[in-house]
C-alpha positions in Angstrom: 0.0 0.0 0.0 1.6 3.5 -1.2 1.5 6.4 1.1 -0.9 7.9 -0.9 -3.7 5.0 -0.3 -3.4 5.5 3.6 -3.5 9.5 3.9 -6.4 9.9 1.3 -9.3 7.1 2.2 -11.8 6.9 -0.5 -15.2 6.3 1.5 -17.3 6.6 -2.1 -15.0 6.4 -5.3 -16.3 6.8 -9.1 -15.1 6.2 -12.3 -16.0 10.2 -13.4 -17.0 12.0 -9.8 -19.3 15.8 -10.5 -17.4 16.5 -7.4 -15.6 14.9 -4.4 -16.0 15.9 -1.1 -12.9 15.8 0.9 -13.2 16.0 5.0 -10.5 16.8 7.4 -10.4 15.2 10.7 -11.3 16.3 14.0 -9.2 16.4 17.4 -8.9 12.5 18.4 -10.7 11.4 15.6 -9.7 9.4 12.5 -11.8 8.9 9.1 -14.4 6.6 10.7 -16.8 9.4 11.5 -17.5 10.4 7.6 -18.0 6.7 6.8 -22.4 7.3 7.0 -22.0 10.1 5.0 -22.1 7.8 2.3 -26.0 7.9 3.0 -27.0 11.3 2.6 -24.5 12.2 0.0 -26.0 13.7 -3.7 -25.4 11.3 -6.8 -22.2 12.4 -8.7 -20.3 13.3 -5.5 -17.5 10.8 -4.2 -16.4 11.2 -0.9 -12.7 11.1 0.3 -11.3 11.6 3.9 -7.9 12.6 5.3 -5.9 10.5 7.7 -3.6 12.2 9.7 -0.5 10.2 10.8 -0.7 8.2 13.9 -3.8 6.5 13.0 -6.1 3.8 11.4 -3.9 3.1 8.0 -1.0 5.2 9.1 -0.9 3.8 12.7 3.4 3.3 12.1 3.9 6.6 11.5 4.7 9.2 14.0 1.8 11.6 15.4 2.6 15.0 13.9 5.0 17.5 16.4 3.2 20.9 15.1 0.6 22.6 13.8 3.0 23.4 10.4 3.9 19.3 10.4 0.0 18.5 10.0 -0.5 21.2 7.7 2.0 20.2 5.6 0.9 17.0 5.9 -3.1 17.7 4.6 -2.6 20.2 2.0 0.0 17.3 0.3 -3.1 14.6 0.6 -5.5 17.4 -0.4 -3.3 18.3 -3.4 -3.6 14.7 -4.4 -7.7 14.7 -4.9 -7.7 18.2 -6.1 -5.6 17.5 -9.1 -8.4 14.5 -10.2 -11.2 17.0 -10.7 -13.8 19.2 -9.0 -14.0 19.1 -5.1 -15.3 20.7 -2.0 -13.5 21.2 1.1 -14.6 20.0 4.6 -13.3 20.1 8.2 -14.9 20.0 11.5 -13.5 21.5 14.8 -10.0 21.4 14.6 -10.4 20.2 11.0 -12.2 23.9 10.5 -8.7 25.6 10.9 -6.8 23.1 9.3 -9.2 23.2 5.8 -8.9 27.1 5.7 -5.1 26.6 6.7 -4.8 23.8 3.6 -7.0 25.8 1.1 -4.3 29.0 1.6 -1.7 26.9 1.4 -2.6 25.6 -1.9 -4.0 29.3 -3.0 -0.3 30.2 -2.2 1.0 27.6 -4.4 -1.2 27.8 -7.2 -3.0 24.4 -6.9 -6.4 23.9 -7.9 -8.4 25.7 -5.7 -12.1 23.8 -3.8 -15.1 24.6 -5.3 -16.2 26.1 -2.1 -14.9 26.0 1.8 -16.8 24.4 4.8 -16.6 24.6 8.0 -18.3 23.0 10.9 -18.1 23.7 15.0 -15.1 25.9 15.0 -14.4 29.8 15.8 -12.6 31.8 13.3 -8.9 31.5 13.0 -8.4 35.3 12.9 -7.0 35.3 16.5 -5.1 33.6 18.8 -6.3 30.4 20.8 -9.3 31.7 23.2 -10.3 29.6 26.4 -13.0 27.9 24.4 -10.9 26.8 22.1 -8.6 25.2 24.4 -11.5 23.1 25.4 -11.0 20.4 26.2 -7.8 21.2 27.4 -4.3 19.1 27.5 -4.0 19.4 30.6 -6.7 17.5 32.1 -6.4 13.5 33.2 -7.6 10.7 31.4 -10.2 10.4 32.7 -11.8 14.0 32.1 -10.6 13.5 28.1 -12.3 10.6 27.9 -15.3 12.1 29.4 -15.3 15.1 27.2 -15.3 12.7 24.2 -17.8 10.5 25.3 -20.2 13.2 26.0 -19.6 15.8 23.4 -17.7 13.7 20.5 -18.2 10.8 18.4 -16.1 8.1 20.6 -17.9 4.5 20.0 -19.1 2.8 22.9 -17.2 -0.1 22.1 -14.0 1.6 22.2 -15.1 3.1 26.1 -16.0 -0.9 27.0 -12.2 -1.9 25.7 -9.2 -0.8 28.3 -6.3 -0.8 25.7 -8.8 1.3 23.1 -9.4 4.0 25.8 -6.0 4.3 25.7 -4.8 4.4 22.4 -8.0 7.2 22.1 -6.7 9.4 24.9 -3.3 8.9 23.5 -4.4 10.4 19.9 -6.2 13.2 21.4 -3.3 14.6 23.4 -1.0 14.2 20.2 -3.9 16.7 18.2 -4.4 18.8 21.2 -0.6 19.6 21.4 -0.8 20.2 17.2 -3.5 22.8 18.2 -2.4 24.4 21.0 0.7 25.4 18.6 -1.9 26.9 16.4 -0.8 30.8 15.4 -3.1 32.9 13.2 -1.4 33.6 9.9 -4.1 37.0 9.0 -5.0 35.9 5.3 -7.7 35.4 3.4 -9.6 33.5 0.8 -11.5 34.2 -2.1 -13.7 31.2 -2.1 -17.2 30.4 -1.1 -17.3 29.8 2.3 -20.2 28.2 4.1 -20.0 27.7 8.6 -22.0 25.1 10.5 -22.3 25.5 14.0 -24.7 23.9 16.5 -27.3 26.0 18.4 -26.0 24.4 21.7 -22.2 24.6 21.2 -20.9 25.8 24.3 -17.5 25.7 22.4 -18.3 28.3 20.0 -17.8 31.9 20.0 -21.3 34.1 19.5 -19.3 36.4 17.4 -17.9 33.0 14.9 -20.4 33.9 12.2 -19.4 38.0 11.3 -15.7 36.6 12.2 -15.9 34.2 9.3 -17.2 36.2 7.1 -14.5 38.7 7.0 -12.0 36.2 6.1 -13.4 35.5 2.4 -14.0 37.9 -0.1 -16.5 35.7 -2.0 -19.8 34.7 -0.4 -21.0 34.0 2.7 -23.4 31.3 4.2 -23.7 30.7 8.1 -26.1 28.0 8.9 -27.0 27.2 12.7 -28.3 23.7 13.5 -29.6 21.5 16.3 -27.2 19.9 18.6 -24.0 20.4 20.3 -20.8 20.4 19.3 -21.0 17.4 16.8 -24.6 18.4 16.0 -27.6 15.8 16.9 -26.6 12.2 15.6 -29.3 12.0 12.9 -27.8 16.1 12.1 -24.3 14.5 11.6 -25.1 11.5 9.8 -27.1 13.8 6.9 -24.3 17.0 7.6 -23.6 16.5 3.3 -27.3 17.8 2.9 -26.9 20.9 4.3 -23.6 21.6 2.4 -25.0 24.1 -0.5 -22.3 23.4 -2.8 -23.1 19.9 -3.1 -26.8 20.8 -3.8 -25.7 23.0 -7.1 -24.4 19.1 -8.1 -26.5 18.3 -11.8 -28.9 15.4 -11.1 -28.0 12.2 -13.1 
């Protein structure tokens, strides 16, 4: 298997894809969590999903030491779907930053640039780290991590019921919270369609995320709030593609 097959999972592949979807993961979390997307998503859109190192098919490799590392590290695997056709760009908490991190990146470079930007439960990264976004924090013990995953993440309950699981999960968390804790704002921005989720009941977001967003695009603006928490309701996540507007503008087949 070629580096390439373990940093870009394909979760729906195509012979001739409209559009793919890509999604960025999450602090903690791996590609498993956009595997029922493959539900709700529109014919003609293929769906692929970043793994970071450290974890599921990249399990060898070394976590990544710094924010730059991972960033690096996405825009390559990004690079690699964008040069295959169409695509819209995804990321969720953590993965929020890191998609408007990778989408600059490849702006800077000249690489194709998404169709449109989305991003889901995450202030703007126009500032420096605030108290909420440090939340849940580094610094707290096992078992408050695993807590704070259990109640406001997407952490199976089979992995909670397995010892040597629990760890491995509080292990990978630590190793993203240190990547975004190194997290420095970088002041640019995009001219791309950007669209932000956020859940009515997020106590993680800021009330200002919305007009903070929209000043870092200079193309359009969509900010839609929906029911839930942090990762939304569970039947809100599992259908998230649906209320992704640029996958709506997607010709029927």
């Amino acid at each position: 298997m070629t580096a390439a097959d373990t940093t870009v999972v394909r979760l729906r592949q195509s012979p001739r894809p409209d559009l793919t979807l890509v999604a960025l993961g999450f602090c903690g979390g791996g590609t498993a969590a956009y595997h029922p997307w493959t539900a709700s998503l529109p014919a003609g859109v293929d769906l692929a999903a970043v793994c970071y190192p450290g974890r599921e098919g990249r399990f060898a490799e070394d976590f990544a030491d710094s924010w730059d590392e991972l960033a690096a590290d996405a825009a390559q695997a990004v690079r690699s779907v964008a040069a295959e056709g169409r695509y819209v760009l995804f990321g969720h908490s953590m993965g929020g930053w890191m998609a408007f991190e990778v989408a600059t990146r490849l702006a800077a470079a000249g690489d194709p640039a998404p169709e449109a930007l989305v991003v889901s439960s995450c202030n703007a990264p126009d500032r420096p780290l605030t108290a909420r976004d440090q939340f849940p924090s580094r610094h707290q013990d096992d078992a408050q991590l695993l807590e704070w995953m259990s109640t406001h993440g997407l952490l199976p309950d089979h992995v909670l019921a397995d010892e040597d699981l629990t760890e491995m999960a509080v292990e990978l968390m630590r190793a993203d919270l240190r990547v975004r804790d190194s997290f420095e704002p970088a002041g640019r921005r995009l001219d791309l369609p950007l669209q932000v989720l956020s859940g009515a009941g997020d106590s993680v977001v800021e009330a200002d995320l919305g007009e903070r967003w929209a000043a870092l695009t200079t193309a359009g603006f969509r900010h839609d709030v929906l029911p839930g928490g942090h990762f939304y309701t569970p039947e809100v996540w599992r259908e998230l593609p649906a209320r992704i507007v640029a996958l709506a503008a997607v010709p029927s087949r």
